[in-house]
C-alpha positions in Angstrom: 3.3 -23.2 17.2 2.4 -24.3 13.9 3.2 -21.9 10.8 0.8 -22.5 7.4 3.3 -19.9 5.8 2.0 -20.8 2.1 -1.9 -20.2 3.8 -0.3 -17.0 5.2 1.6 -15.6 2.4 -1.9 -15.7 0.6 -3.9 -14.4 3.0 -1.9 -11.0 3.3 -1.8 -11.6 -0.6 -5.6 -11.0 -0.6 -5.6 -8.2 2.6 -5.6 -5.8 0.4 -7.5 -6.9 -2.3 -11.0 -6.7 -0.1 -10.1 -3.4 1.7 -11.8 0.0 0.8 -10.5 2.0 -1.5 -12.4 5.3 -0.7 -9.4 6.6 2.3 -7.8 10.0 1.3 -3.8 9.9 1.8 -4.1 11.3 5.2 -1.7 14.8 5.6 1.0 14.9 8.1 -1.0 17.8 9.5 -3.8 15.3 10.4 -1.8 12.3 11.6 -0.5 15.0 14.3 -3.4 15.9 15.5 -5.4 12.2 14.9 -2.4 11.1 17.6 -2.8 14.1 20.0 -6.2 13.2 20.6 -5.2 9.5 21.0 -3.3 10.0 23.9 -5.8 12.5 25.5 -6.7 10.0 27.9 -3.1 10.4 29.4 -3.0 12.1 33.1 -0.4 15.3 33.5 2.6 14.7 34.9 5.3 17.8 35.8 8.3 16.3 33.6 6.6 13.2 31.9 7.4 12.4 28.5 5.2 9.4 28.1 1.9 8.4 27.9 1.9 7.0 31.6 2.5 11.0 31.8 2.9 14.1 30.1 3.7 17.7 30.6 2.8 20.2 28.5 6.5 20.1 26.5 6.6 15.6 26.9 3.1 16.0 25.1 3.9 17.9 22.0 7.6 16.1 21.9 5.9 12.6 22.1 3.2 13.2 19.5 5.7 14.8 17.1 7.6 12.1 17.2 4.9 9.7 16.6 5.1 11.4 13.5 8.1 11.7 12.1 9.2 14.8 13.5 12.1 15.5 16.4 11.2 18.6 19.0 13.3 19.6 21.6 12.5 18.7 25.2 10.9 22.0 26.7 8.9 24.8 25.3 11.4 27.4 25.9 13.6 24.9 23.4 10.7 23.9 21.4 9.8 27.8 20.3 13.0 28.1 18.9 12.3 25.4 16.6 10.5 25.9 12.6 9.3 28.9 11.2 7.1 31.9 12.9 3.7 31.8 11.4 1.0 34.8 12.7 -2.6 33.6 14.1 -4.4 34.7 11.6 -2.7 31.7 9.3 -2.4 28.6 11.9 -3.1 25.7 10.9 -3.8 22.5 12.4 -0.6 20.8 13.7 1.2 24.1 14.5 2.6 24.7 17.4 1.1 27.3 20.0 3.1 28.8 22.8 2.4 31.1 25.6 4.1 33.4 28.6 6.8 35.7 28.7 9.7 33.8 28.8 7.9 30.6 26.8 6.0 28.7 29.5 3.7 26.6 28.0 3.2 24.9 24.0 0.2 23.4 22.7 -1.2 21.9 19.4 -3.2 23.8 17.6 -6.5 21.9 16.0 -8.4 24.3 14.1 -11.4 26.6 14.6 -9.2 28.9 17.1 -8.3 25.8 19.2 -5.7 23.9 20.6 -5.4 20.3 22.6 -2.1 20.5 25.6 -1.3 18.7 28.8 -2.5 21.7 31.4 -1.9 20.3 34.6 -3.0 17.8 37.3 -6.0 19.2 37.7 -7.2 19.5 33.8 -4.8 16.6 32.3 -5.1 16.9 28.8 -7.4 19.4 27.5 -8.7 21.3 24.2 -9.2 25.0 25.1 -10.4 28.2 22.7 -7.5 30.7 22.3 -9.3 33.2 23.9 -9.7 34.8 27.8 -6.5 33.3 29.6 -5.0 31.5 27.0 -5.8 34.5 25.0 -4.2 37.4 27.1 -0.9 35.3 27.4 -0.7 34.0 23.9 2.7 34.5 22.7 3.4 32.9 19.3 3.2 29.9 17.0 5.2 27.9 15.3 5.7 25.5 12.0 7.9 22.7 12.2 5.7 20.7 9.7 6.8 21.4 6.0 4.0 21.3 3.9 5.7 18.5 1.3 5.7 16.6 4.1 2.1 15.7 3.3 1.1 12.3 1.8 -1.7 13.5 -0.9 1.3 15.7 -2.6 3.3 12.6 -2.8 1.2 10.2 -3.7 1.5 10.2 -7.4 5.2 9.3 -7.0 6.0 5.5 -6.8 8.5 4.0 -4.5 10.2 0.8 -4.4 8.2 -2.3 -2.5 8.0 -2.2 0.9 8.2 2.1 1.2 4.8 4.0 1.5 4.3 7.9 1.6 2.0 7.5 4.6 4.3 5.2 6.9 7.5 7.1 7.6 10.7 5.2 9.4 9.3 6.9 13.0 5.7 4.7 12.1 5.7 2.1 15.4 4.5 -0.5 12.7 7.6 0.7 9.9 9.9 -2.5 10.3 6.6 -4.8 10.0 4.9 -3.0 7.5 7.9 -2.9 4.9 9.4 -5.8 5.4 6.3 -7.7 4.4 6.5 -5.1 1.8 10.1 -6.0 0.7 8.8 -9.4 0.5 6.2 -9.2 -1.7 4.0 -10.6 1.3 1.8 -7.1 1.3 1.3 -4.0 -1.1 0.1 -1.2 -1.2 -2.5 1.5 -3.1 -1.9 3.2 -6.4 0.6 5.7 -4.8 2.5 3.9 -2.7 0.4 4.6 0.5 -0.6 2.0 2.4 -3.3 3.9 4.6 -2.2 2.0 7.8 -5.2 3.3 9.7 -7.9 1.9 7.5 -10.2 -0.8 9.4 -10.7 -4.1 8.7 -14.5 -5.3 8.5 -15.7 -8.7 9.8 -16.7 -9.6 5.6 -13.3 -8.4 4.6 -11.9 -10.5 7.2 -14.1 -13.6 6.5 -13.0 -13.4 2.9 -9.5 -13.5 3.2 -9.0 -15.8 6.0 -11.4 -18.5 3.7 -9.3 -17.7 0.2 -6.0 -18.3 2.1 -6.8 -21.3 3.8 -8.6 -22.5 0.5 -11.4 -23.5 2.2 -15.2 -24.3 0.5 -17.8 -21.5 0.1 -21.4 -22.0 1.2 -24.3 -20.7 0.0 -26.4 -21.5 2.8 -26.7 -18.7 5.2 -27.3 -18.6 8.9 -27.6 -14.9 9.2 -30.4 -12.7 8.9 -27.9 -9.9 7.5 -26.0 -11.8 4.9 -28.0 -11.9 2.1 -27.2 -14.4 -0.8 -26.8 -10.6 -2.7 -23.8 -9.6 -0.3 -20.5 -9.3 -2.0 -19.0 -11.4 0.6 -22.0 -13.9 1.3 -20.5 -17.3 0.2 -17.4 -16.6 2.0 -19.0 -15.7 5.5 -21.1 -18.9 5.3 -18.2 -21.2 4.1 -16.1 -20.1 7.7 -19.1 -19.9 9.5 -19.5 -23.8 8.2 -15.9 -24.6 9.5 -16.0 -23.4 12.9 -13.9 -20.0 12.5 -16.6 -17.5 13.1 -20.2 -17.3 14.7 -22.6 -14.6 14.5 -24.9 -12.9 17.3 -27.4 -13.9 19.4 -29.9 -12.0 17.0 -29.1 -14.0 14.4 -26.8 -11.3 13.1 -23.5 -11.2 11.4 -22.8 -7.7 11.1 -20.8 -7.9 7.8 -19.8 -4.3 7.6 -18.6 -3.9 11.3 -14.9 -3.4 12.1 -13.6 -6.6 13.0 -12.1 -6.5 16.6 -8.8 -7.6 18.5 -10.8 -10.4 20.3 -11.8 -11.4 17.3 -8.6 -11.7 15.3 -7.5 -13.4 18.4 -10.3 -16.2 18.1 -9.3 -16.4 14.5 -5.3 -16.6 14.2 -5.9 -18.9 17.3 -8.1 -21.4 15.6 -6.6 -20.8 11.9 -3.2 -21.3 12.9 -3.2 -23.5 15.6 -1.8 -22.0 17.7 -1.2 -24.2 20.8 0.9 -21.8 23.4 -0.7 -21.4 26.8 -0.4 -18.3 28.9 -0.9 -17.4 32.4 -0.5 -13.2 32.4 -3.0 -10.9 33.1 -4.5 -7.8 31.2 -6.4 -4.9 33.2 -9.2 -4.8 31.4 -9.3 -9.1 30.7 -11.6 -10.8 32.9 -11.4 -14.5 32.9 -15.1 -14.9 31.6 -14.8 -12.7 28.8 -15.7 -15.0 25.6 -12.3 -14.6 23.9 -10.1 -14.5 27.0 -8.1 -18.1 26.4 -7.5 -17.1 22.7 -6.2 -13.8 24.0 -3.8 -15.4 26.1 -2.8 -18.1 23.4 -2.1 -15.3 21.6 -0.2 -12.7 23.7 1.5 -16.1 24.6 2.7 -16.4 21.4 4.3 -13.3 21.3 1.9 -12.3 18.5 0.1 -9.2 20.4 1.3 -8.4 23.5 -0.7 -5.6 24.8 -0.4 -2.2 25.3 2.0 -0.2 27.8 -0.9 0.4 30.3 -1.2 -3.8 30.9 -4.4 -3.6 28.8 -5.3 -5.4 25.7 -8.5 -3.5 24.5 -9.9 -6.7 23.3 -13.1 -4.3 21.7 -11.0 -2.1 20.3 -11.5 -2.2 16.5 -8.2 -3.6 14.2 -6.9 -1.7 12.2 -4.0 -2.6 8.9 -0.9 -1.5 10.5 -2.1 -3.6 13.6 -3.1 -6.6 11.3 0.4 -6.4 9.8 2.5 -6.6 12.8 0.3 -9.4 13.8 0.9 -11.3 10.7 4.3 -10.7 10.5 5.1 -12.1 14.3 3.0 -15.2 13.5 5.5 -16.0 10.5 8.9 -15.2 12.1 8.8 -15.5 15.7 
């Protein structure tokens, strides 16, 4: 596999230069409830502690941990655990429990509700504390300290390659500040470096034609890419050289999140990447447009796939994602 590491370094140079700047430094109280809900597609499962499976206890332990914070294995454990708060003061990202002994924790989400892995039959759930869970509520509890939040810490600066809003237990952390560290990357005004933020097709088209130094255009082929839009010249120029193509409507859709087929088709052809692959995704059909450039890539080692042995090749691509990519293109 070829490496253009100069092209590289100055395309994550420029990452962050085309990126919106309008993102709040998202609380800790957010990010725990942001990830309960992304794993609400798990299915229960008495004792599971993953997302091929949870119980009510794995739940709550998993997503904590996703965010920086350690619980203890069961509820019974987990209720000894922070301070007591009353119900008239929860707040999102507290913990719920419920019985006599401790039989069951949720997350509680705001507006007198909470999201927990119930049971086969319900999976993962958002119920109203009221009726059942209501007659056996039996406490809450805070194990997130409020200056644990990245808006009351932004205005602090921290040495390259730290960011308020991506704590050691971040699954991107190593990635994210090493390419830090290196000068590769950097962050906002704050140190944050809003790892959730997604990445538009225009953003995208800028910065993949500034760090390979190729020409601008001003001719356009699209009929939504005026010669006004900020990004116009470069979206023609890469559309010129074969790295992207619009829509069959003529379309380019500029402002739309860019997608993990896409930034497949584009490291494959930008970087030349010439590894061939023979696995299998779940959701990865063989006629699906991008499907060699997503095993070129996953061949590559540079995205791999998710536990479930699917790629989510729609799903939208996001900075944390974009940085992992980026930094297993130039090391491995």
């Amino acid at each position: 596999m070829r490496k253009f590491l100069t092209s590289i370094v100055a395309f994550a140079t420029v990452f962050l230069l085309f990126t919106p700047n309008a993102f709040a430094g998202q609380s800790v109280r957010d990010q725990v409830v942001d990830i309960a809900f992304d794993y609400s597609g798990s299915p229960y499962v008495y004792g599971g502690t993953s997302p091929h499976g949870f119980d009510c206890s794995g739940y709550t332990q998993y997503v904590y941990a996703k965010a920086g914070i350690d619980l203890n294995r069961t509820s019974r454990q987990q209720y000894t655990q922070g301070e007591y708060v009353s119900r008239s003061n929860l707040q999102p990202g507290d913990l719920v429990f419920f019985g006599s002994p401790i039989w069951h924790v949720g997350i509680y989400i705001g507006n007198n509700k909470m999201i927990s892995a119930e049971n086969p039959t319900d999976d993962i759930t958002v119920a109203s504390l009221t009726g059942y869970w209501g007659r056996n509520y039996a406490g809450a509890k805070r194990v997130i300290e409020e200056r644990e939040t990245a808006t009351d810490s932004a205005n602090e600066e921290l040495p390259a390659g730290e960011y308020h809003d991506v704590n050691k237990y971040h699954w991107a952390f190593d990635h994210i500040s090493h390419l830090g560290e290196t000068g590769i990357i950097n962050g906002y005004e704050g140190s944050l470096f809003k790892p959730d933020n997604k990445v538009t097709r225009a953003e995208a088209a800028t910065m993949l034609s500034i760090a390979l130094g190729l020409p601008t255009s001003s001719h356009s082929e699209y009929s939504d890419v005026s010669s006004s839009h900020w990004a116009s010249d470069y979206i023609n120029g890469v559309t010129a050289k074969g790295y992207f193509s619009g829509y069959e409507d003529g379309t380019f859709k500029p402002d739309e999140p860019i997608e993990r087929a896409e930034i497949a088709a584009l490291f494959t052809r930008a970087f030349d990447l010439d590894a061939s692959g023979s696995g299998s995704f779940a959701d990865l059909s063989s006629d699906h447009w991008a499907y060699e450039d997503i095993q070129t890539l996953s061949a590559s080692s540079i995205a791999t796939g998710y536990s479930d042995n699917t790629f989510k090749p729609g799903k939208e691509t996001i900075r944390s994602e974009f940085a992992v990519f980026l930094y297993r293109a130039l090391y491995q």
